[in-house]
Kinemage of the C-alpha trace (Angstrom):
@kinemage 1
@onewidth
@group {chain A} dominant
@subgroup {mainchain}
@vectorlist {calphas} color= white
{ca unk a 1} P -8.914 -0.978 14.495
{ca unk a 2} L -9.028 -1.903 10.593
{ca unk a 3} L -6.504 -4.895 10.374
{ca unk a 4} L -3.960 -2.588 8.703
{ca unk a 5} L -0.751 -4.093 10.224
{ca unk a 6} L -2.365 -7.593 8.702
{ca unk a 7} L -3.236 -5.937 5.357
{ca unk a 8} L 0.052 -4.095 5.571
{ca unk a 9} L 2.068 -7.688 5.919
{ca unk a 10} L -0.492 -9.027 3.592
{ca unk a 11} L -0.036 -6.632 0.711
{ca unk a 12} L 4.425 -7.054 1.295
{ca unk a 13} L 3.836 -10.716 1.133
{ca unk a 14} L 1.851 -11.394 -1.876
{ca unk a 15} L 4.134 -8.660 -2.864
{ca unk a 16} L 7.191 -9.897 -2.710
{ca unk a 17} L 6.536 -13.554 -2.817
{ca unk a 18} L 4.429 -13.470 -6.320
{ca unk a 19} L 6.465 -11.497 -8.179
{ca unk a 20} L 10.028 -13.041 -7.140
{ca unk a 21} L 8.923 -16.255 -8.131
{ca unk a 22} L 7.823 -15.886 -11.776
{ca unk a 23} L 10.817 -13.334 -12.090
{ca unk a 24} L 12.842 -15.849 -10.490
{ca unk a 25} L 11.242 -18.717 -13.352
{ca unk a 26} L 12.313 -15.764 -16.264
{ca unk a 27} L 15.862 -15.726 -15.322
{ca unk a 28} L 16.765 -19.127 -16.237
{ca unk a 29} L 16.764 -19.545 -20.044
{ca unk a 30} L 14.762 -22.253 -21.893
{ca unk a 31} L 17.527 -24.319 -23.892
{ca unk a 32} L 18.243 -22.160 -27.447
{ca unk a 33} L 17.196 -18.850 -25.599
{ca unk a 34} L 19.908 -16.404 -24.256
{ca unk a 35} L 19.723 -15.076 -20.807
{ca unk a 36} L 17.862 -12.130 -20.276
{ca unk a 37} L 19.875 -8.855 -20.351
{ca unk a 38} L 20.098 -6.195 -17.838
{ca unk a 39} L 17.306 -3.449 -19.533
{ca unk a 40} L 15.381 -6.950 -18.975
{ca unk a 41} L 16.187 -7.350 -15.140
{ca unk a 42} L 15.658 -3.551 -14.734
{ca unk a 43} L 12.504 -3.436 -16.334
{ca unk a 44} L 11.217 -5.909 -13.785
{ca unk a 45} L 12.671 -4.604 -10.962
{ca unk a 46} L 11.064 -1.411 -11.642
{ca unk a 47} L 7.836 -2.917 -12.476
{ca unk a 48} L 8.048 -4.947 -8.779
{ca unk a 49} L 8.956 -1.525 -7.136
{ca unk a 50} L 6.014 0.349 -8.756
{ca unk a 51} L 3.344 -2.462 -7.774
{ca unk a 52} L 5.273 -2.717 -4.214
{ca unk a 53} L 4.786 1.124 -3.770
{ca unk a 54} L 1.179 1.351 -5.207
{ca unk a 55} L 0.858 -1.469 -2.318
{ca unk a 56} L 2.099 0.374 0.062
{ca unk a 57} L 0.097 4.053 -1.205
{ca unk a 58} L -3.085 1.743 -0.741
{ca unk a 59} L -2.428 0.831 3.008
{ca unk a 60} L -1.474 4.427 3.178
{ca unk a 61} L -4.884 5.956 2.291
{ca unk a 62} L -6.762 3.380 4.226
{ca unk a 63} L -5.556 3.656 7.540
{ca unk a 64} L -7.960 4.586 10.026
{ca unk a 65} L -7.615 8.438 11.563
{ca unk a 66} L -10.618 8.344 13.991
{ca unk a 67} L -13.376 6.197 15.577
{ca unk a 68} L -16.693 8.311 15.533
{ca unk a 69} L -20.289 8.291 17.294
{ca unk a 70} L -22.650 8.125 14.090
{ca unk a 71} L -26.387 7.999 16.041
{ca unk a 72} L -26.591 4.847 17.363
{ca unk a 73} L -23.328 2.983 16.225
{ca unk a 74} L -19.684 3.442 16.133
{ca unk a 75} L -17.524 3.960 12.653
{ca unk a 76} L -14.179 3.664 11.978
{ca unk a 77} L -13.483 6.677 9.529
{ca unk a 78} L -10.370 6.422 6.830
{ca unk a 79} L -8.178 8.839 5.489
{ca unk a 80} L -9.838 8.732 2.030
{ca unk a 81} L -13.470 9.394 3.612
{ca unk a 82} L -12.098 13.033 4.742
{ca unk a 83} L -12.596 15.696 2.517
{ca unk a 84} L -9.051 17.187 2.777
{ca unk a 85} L -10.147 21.039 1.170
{ca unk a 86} L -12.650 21.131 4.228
{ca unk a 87} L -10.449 20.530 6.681
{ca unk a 88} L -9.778 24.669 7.109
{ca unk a 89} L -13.590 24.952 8.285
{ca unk a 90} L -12.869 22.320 11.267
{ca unk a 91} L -12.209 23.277 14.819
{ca unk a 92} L -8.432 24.101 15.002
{ca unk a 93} L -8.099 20.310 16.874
{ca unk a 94} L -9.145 18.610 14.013
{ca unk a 95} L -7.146 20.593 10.911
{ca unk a 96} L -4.615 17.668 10.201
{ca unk a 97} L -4.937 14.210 9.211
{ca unk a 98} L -3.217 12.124 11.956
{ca unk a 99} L 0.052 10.528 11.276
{ca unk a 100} L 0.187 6.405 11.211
{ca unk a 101} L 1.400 4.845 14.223
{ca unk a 102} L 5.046 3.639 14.398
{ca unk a 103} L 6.012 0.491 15.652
């Protein structure tokens, strides 16, 4: 309903494909420089795993968890438009956030 398989690939992509490449640029050494060390290589990797989970968290709180009658037009509601700490005052149906769709 909200493109989030697209912004899903989208957000891996640029991901994956930005960072590699400039990390990829750092490892070889400019002539007179020594080759980065390993607290180096971790330090990016964990920097590319951090960005690749915020990524992820973002496409996470995004995702669509119902399709509403609003007067005279239809809206697509997210998970971050529900107010979580009212969700005890709903009818017992509509308690829990649905999961995202596998597959």
């Amino acid at each position: 309903m909200a493109g989030g398989r697209g912004l899903f690939l989208l957000v891996t992509a640029v991901d994956v494909g930005d960072r590699s490449g400039a990390d990829l640029r750092r490892l070889q050494p400019r002539q007179g420089q020594a080759p980065p060390g390993r607290v180096d290589l971790a330090v990016i990797g964990v920097l590319q795993i951090a960005a690749l989970v915020y990524g992820l968290h973002t496409v996470f709180i995004a995702r669509p968890v119902a399709m509403v009658f609003e007067v005279e037009r239809m809206r697509l509601v997210v998970a971050n438009d529900v107010a979580v700490d009212e969700l005890p005052k709903a009818l017992p149906t509509f308690r829990s956030l649905p999961r995202p769709a596998r597959g």
